[in-house]
N, CA, C and O atoms as a GROMACS GRO file, in nm:
protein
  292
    1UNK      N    1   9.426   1.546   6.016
    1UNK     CA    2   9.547   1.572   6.089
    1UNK      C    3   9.588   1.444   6.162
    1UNK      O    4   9.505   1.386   6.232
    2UNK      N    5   9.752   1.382   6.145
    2UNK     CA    6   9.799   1.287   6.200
    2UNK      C    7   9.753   1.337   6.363
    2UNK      O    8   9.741   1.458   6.381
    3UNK      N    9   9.732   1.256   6.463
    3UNK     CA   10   9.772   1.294   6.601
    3UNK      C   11   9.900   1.215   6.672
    3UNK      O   12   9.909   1.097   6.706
    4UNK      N   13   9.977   1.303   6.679
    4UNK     CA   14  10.126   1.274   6.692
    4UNK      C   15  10.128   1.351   6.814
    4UNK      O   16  10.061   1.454   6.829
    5UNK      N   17  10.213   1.298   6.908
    5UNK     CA   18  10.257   1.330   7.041
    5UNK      C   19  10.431   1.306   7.003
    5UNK      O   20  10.499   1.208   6.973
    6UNK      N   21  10.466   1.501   7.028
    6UNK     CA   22  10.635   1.475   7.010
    6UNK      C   23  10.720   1.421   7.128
    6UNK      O   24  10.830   1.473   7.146
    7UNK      N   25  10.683   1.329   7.203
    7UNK     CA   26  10.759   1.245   7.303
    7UNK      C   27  10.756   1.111   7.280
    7UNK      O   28  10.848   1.034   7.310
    8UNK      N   29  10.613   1.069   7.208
    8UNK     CA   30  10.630   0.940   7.131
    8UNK      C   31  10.658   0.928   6.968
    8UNK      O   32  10.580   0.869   6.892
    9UNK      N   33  10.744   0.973   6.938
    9UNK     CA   34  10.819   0.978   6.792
    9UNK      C   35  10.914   0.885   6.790
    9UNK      O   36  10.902   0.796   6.705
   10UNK      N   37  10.965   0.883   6.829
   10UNK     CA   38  11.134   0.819   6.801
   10UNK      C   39  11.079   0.645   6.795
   10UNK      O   40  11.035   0.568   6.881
   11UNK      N   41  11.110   0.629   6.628
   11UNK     CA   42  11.117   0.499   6.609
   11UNK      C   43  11.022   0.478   6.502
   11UNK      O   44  11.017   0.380   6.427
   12UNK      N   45  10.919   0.617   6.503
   12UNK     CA   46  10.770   0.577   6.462
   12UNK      C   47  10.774   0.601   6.312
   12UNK      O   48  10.847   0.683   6.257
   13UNK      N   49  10.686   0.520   6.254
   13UNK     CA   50  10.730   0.538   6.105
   13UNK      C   51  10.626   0.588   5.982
   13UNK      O   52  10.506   0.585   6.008
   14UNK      N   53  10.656   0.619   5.891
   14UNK     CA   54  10.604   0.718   5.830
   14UNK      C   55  10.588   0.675   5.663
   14UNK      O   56  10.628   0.571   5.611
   15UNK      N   57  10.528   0.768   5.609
   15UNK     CA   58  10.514   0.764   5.453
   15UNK      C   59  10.485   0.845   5.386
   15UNK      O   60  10.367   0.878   5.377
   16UNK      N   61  10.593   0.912   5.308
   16UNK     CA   62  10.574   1.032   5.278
   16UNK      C   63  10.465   1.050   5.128
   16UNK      O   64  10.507   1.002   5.023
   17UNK      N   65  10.356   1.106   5.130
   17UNK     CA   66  10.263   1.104   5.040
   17UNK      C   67  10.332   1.130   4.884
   17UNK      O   68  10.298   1.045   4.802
   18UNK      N   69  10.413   1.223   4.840
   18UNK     CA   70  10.524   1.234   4.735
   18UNK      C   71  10.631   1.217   4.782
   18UNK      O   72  10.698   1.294   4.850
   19UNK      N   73  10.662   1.067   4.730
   19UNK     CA   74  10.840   1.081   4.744
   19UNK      C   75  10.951   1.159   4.760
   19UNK      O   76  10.966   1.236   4.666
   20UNK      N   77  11.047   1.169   4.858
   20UNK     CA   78  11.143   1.242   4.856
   20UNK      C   79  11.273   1.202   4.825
   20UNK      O   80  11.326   1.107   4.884
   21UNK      N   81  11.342   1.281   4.720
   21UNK     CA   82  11.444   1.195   4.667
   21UNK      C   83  11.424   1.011   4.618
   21UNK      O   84  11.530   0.948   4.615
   22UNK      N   85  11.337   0.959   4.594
   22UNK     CA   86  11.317   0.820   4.540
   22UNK      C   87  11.263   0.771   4.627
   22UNK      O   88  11.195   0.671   4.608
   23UNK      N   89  11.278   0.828   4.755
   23UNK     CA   90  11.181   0.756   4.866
   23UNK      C   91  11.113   0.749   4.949
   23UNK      O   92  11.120   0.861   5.001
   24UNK      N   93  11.016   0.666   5.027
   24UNK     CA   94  10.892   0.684   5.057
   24UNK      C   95  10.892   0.657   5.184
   24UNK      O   96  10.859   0.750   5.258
   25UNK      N   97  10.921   0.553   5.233
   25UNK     CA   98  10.927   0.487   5.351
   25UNK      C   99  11.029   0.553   5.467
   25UNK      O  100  11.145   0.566   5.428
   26UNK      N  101  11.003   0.597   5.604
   26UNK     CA  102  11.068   0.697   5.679
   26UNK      C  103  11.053   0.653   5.848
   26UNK      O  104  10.948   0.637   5.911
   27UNK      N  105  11.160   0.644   5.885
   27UNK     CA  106  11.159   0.601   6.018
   27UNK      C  107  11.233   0.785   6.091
   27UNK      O  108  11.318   0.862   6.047
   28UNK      N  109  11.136   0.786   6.225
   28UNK     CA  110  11.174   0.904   6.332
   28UNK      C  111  11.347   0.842   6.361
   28UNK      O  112  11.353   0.779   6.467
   29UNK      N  113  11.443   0.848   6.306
   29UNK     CA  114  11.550   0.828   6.409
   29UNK      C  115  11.647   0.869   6.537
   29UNK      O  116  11.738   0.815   6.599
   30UNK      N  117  11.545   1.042   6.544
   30UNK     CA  118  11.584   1.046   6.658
   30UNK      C  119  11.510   1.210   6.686
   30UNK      O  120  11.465   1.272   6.590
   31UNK      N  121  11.508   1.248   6.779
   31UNK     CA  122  11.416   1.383   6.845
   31UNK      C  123  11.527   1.460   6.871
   31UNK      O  124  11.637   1.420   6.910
   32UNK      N  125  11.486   1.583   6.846
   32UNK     CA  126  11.618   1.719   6.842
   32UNK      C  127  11.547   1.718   6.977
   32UNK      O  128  11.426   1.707   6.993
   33UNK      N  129  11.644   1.732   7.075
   33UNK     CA  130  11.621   1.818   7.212
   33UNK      C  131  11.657   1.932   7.187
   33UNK      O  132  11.753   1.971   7.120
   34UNK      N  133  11.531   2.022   7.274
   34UNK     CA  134  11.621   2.180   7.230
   34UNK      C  135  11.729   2.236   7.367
   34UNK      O  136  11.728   2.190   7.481
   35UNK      N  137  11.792   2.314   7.330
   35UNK     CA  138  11.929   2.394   7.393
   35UNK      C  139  11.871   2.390   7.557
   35UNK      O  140  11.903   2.296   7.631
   36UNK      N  141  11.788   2.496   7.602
   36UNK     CA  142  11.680   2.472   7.742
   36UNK      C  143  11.612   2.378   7.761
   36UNK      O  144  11.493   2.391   7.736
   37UNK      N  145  11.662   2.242   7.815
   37UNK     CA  146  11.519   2.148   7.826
   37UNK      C  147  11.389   2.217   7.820
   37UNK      O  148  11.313   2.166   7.738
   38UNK      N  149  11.338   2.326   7.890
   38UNK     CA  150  11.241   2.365   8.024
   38UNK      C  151  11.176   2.419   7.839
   38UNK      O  152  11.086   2.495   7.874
   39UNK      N  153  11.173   2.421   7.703
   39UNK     CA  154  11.120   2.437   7.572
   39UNK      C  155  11.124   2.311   7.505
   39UNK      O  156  11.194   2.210   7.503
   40UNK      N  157  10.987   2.372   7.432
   40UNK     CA  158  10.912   2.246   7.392
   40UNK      C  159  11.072   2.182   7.245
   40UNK      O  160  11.170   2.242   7.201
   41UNK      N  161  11.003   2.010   7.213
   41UNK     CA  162  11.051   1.997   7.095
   41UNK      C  163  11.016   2.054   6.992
   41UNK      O  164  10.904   2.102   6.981
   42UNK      N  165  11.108   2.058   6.895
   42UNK     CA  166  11.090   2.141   6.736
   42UNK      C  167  11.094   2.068   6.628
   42UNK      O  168  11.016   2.075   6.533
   43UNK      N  169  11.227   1.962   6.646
   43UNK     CA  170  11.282   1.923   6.496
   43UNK      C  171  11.293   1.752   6.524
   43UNK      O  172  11.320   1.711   6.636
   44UNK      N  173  11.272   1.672   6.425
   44UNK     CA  174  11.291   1.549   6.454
   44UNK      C  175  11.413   1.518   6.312
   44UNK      O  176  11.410   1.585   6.209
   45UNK      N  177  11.486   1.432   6.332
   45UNK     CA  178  11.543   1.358   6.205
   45UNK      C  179  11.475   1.232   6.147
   45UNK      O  180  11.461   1.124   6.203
   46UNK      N  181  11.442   1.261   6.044
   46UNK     CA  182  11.424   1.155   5.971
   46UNK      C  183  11.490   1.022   5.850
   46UNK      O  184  11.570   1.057   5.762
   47UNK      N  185  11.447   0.885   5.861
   47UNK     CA  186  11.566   0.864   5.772
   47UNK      C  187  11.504   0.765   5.704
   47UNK      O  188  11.439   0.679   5.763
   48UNK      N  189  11.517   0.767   5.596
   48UNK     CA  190  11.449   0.687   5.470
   48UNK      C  191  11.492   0.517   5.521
   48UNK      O  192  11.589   0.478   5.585
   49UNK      N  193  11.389   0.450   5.472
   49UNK     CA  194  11.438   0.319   5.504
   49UNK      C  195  11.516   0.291   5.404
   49UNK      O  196  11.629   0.255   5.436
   50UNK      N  197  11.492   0.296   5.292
   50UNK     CA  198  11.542   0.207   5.174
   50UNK      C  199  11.720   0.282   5.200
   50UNK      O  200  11.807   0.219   5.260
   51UNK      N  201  11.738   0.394   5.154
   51UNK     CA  202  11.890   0.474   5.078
   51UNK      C  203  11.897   0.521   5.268
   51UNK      O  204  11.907   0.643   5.258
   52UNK      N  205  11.898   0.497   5.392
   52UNK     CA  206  11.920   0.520   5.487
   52UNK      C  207  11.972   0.714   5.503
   52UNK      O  208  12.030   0.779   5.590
   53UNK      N  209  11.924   0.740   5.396
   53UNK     CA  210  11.950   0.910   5.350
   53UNK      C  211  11.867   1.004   5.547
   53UNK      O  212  11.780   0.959   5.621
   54UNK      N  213  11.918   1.088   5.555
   54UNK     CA  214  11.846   1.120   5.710
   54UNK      C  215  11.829   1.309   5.681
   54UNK      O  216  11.916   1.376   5.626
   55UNK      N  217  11.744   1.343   5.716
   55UNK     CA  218  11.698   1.480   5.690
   55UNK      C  219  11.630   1.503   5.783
   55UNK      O  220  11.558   1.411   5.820
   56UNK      N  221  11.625   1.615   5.847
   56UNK     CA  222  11.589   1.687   5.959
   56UNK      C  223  11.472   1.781   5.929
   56UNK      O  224  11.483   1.880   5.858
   57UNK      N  225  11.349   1.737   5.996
   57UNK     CA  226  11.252   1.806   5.969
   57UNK      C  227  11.183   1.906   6.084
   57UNK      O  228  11.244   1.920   6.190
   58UNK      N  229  11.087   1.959   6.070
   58UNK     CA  230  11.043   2.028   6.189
   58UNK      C  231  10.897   1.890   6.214
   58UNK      O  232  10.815   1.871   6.125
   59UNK      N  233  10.895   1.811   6.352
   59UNK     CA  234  10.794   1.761   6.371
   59UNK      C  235  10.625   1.784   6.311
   59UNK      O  236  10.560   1.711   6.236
   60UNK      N  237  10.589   1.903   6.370
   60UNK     CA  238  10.490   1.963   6.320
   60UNK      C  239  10.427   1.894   6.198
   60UNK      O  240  10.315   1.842   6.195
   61UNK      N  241  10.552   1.905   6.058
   61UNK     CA  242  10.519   1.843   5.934
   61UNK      C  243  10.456   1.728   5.934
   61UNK      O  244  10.360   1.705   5.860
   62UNK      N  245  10.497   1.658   6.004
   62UNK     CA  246  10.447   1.502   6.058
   62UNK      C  247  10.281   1.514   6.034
   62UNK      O  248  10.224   1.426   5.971
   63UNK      N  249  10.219   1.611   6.081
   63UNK     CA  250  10.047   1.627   6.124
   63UNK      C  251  10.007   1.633   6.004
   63UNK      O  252   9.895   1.588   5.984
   64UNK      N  253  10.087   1.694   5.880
   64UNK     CA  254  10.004   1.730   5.770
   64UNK      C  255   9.990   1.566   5.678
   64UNK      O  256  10.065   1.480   5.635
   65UNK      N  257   9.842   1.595   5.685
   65UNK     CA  258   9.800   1.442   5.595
   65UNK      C  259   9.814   1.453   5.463
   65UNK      O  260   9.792   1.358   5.388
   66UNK      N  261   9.863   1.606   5.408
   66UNK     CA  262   9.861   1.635   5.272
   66UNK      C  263  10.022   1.589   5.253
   66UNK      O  264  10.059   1.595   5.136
   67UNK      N  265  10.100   1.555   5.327
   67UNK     CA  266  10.231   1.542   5.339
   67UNK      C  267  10.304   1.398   5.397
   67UNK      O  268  10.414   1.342   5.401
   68UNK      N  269  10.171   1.381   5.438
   68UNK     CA  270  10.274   1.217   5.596
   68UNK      C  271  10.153   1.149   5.581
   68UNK      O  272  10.047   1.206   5.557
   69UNK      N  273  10.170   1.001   5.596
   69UNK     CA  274  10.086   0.943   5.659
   69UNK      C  275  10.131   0.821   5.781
   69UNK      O  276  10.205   0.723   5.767
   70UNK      N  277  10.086   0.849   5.853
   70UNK     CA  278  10.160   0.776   5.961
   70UNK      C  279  10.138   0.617   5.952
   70UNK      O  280  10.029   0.565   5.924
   71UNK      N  281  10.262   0.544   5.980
   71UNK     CA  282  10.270   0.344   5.952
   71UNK      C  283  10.337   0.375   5.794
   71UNK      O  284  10.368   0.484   5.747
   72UNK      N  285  10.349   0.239   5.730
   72UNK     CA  286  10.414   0.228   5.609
   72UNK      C  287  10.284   0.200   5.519
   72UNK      O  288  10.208   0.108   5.549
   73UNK      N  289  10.270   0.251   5.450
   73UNK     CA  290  10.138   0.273   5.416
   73UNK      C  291  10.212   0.206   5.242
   73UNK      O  292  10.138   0.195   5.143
   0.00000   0.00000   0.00000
């Protein structure tokens, strides 16, 4: 399991173990705040380096090593 803290995301970069859409390489570009501050985060956006393509994931996913590996690997 990655250990990821969802307050230090934004910026942090990633590698997705099977490519998505052609690509691999993935920067946090930004943290969904939710609606009530006073609740936790949920969703982060993500955005390919190469095709700057951005997709919104649920953080969480981030932990799975069968899925992410955290740095540009």
């Amino acid at each position: 399991m990655n250990a990821v803290h969802p307050k230090k995301l934004l910026l942090s970069k990633w590698t997705a173990v099977r490519p998505l859409a052609r690509d691999k390489h993935f920067l946090v570009a930004r943290v969904i705040l939710p609606e009530p501050p006073a609740t936790r985060i949920d969703e982060v956006d993500i955005e390919a380096v190469h095709s700057r393509t951005s997709r919104r994931i649920a953080w969480r996913e981030l932990r799975d090593e069968t899925l992410w590996r955290q740095g540009w690997v």
